[in-house]
C-alpha positions as CSV (number, residue, x, y, z in Angstrom):
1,X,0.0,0.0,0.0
2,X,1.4,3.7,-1.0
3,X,0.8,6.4,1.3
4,X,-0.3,9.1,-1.0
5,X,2.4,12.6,-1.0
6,X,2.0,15.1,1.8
7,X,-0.3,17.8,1.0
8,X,1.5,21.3,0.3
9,X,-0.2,24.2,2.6
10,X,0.0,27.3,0.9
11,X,-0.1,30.8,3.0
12,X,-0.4,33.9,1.6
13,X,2.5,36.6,2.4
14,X,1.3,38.9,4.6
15,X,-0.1,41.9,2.7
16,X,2.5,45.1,3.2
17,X,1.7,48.1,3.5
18,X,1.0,50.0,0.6
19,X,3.8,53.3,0.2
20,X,2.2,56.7,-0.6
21,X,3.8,58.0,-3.4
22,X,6.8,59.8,-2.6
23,X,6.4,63.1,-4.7
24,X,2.5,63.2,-2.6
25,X,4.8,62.8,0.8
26,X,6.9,65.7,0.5
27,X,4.1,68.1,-0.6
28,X,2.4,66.9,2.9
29,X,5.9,67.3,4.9
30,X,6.8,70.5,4.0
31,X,3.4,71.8,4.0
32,X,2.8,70.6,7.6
33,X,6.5,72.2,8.2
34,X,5.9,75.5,7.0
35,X,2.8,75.1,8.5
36,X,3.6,74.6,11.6
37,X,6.5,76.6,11.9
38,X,4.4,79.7,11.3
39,X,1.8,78.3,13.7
40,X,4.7,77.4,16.4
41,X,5.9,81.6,15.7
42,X,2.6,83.5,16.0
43,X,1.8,81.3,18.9
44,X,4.8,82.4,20.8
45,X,4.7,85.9,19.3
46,X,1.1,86.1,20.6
47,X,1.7,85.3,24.1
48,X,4.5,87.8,24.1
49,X,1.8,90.1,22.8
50,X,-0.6,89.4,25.4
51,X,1.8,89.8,28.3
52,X,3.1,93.0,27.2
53,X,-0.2,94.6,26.9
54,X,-1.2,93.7,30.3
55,X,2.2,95.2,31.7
56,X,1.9,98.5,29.6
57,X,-2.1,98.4,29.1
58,X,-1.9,102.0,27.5
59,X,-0.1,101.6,24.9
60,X,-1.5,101.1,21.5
61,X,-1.3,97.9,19.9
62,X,0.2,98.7,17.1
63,X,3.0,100.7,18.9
64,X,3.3,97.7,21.2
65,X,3.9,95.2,18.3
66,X,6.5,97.0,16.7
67,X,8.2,97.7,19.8
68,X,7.7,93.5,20.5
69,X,8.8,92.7,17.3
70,X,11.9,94.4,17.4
71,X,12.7,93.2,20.9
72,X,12.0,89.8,20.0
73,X,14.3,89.6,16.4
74,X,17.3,89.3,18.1
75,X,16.4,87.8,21.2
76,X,18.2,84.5,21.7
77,X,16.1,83.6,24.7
78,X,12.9,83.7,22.8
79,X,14.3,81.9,19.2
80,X,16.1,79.2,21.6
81,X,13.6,77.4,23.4
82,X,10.6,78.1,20.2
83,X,13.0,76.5,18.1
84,X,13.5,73.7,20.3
85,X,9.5,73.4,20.6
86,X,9.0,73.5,16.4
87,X,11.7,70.7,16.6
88,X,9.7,68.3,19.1
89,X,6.2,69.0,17.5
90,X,8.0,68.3,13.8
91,X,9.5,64.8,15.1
92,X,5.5,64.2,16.0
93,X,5.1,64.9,12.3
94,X,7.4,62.4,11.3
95,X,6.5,59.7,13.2
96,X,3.2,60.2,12.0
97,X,4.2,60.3,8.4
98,X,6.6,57.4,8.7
99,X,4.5,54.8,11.3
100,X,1.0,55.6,10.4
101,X,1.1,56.8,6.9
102,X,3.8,54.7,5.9
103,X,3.5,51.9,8.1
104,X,7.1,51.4,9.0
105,X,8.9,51.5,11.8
106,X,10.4,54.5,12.9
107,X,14.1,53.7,12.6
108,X,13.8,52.1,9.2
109,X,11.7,55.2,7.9
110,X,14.6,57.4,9.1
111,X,17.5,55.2,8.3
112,X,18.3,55.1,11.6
113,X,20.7,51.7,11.6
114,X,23.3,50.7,13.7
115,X,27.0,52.0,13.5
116,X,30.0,50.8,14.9
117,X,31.4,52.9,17.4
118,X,35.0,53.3,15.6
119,X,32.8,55.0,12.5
120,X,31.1,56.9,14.9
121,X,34.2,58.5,16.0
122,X,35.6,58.5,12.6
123,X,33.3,60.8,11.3
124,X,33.0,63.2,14.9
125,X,37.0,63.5,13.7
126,X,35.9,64.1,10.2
127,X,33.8,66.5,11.2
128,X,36.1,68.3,14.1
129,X,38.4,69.1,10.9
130,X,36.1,69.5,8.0
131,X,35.2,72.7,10.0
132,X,38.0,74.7,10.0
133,X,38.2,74.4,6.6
134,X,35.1,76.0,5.9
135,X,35.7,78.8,8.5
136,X,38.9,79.2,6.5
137,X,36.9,79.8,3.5
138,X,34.7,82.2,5.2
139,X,37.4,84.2,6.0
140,X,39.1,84.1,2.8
141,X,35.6,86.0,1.0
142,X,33.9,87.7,4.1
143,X,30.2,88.9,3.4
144,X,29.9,92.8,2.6
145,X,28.1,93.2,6.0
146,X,27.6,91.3,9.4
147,X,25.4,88.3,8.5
148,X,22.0,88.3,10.6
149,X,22.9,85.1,12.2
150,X,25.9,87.0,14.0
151,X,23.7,89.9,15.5
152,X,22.2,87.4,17.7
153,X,25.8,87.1,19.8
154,X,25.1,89.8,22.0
155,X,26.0,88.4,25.0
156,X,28.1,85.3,26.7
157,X,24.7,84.5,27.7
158,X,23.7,84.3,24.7
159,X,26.4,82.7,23.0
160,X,26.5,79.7,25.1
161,X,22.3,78.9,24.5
162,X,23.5,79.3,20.7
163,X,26.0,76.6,20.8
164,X,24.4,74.3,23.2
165,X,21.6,74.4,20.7
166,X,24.1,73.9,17.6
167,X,25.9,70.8,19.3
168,X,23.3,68.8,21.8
169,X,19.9,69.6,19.5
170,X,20.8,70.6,16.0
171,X,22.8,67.4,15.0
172,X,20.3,65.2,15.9
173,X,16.8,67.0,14.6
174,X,18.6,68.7,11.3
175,X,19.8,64.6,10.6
176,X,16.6,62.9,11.4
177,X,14.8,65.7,8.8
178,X,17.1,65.8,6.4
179,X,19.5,62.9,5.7
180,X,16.9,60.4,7.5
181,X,13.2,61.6,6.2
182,X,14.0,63.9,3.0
183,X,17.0,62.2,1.6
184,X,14.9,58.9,1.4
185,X,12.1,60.6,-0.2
186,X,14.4,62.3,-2.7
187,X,16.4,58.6,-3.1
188,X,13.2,57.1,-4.0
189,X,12.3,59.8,-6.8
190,X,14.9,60.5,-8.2
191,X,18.2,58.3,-7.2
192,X,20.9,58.6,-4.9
193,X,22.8,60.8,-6.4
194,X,20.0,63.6,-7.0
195,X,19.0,62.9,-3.7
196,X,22.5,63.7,-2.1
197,X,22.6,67.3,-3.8
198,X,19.1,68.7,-3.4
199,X,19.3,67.7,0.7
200,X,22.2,69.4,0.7
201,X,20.9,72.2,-1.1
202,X,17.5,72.3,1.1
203,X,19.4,72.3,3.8
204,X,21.3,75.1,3.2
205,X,18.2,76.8,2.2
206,X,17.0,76.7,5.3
207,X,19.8,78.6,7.0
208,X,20.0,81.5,3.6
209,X,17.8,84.1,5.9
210,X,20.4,83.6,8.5
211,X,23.2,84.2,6.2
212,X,22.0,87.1,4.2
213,X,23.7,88.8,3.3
214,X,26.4,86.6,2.7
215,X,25.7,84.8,-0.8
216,X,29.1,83.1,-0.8
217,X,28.6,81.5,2.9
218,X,25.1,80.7,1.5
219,X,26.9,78.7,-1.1
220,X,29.5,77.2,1.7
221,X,26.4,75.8,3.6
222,X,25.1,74.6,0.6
223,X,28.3,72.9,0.5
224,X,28.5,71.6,3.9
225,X,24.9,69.9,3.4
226,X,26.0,67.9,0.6
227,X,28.6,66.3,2.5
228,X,26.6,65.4,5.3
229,X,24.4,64.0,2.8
230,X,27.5,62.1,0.7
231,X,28.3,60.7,4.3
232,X,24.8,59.1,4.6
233,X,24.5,58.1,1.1
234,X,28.4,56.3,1.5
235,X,27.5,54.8,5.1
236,X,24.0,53.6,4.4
237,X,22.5,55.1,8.0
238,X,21.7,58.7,9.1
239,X,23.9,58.1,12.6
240,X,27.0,58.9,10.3
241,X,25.7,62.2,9.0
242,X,25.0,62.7,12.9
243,X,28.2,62.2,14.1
244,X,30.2,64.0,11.4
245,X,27.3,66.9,11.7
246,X,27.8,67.0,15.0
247,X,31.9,66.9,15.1
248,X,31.5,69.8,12.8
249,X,29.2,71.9,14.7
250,X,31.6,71.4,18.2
251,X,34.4,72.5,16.4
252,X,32.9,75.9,15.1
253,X,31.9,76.3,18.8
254,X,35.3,75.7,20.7
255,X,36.7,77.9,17.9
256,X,33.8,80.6,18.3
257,X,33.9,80.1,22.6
258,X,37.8,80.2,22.6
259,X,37.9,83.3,19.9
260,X,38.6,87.1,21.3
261,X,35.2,88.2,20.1
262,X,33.5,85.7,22.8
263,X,35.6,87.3,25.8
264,X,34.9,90.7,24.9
265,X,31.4,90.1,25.4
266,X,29.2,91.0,28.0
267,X,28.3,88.3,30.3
């Protein structure tokens, strides 16, 4: 007697979930960024607003909100911690983009992979001397005027909220948005290569307001953003871009905080 063959059990894959399109993704993301950044502003603005009018209830509004605005343009402890704020509400955004819309875990949506420590290291060095090297160039074609960035270093005070927000928050947000979320979207459209130059280019578009007038540092950043963005194209995970990114920022700090200019500040 033959036993007839086993019976073959076919199961069906588990559906995945279906991608938006990528083109459709970043119209939402940078609408719900500029969105939310002018929404993050004139919430902060307003509450500034309010306050002052209850301290000096006579004075008209409009009078008020010029004198606001101009006290608040260069205020470093009013852009600090609303900065920081648009930053935590825009990683909300992307988890919501990349887990619900997507489907995906957040790691893989941002590339966030595992890096050897030695690499790490690597690129902080890589970025500790990729630094000077711009700053060099800086001072080789100076901008006509004071860039607006530098009219916010009015004080030590001042100075050191600056940096702490360049080395401990900037890295890690600027990374996550650009070389984790946008550079995959960009990858996906239009290849890696494409995707390494306009990430860098956004992201020194981003930072033009604060460098105007100074069209050849506006190029420079440019510059700097396509590296980062070769580094995560080359190592395959956005921690790379983060280390050399954040290497790079620490060195224009210790060269900023151990400068003349810094000492002869008020405190």
């Amino acid at each position: 007697m033959t036993l007839p063959p086993p019976t073959t059990v076919l199961t069906a894959e588990p559906e995945r979930p279906r991608r938006p399109s990528p083109f459709l993704e970043l119209l939402l993301f940078l609408l719900l960024a500029v969105t939310l950044y002018v929404a993050v502003q004139a919430t902060a603005v307003t509450i500034v607003m309010v306050r002052a009018q209850q301290e000096q209830p006579g004075v008209p509004w409009d009078e008020l909100s010029r004198k606001v605005a101009e006290r608040l343009q260069y205020s470093v402890s009013f852009l600090v911690p609303v900065q920081i704020i648009y930053y935590v509400l825009l990683l909300v955004v992307l988890w919501l983009l990349v887990c619900r819309l997507r489907g995906e875990s957040f790691n893989a949506g941002l590339s966030f992979h595992p890096f050897p420590a030695k690499y790490i290291g690597l690129g902080v060095l890589g970025g500790l001397l990729f630094a000077p090297l711009i700053q060099f160039a800086n001072l080789l074609v100076p901008p006509p005027e004071p860039l607006l960035f530098d009219k916010l270093f009015t004080s030590q005070t001042a100075v050191l909220m600056l940096l702490s927000l360049a080395v401990l928050v900037a890295p890690l947000m600027e990374e996550l948005i650009f070389r984790g979320y946008l550079y995959g979207l960009l990858e996906r459209l239009c290849g890696e290569n494409a995707a390494v130059l306009l990430s860098g280019f956004l992201f020194g578009a981003i930072h033009f307001y604060q460098l105007s007038p100074g069209y050849f540092q506006m190029v420079l950043i440019c510059v700097v953003g396509i590296v980062f963005s070769a580094v995560r194209a080359r190592a395959g995970t956005v921690v790379a871009a983060i280390a050399v990114h954040f290497g790079y920022n620490l060195a224009l700090s210790l060269l900023y905080f151990l400068s003349p200019h810094f000492r002869n500040l008020p405190p």
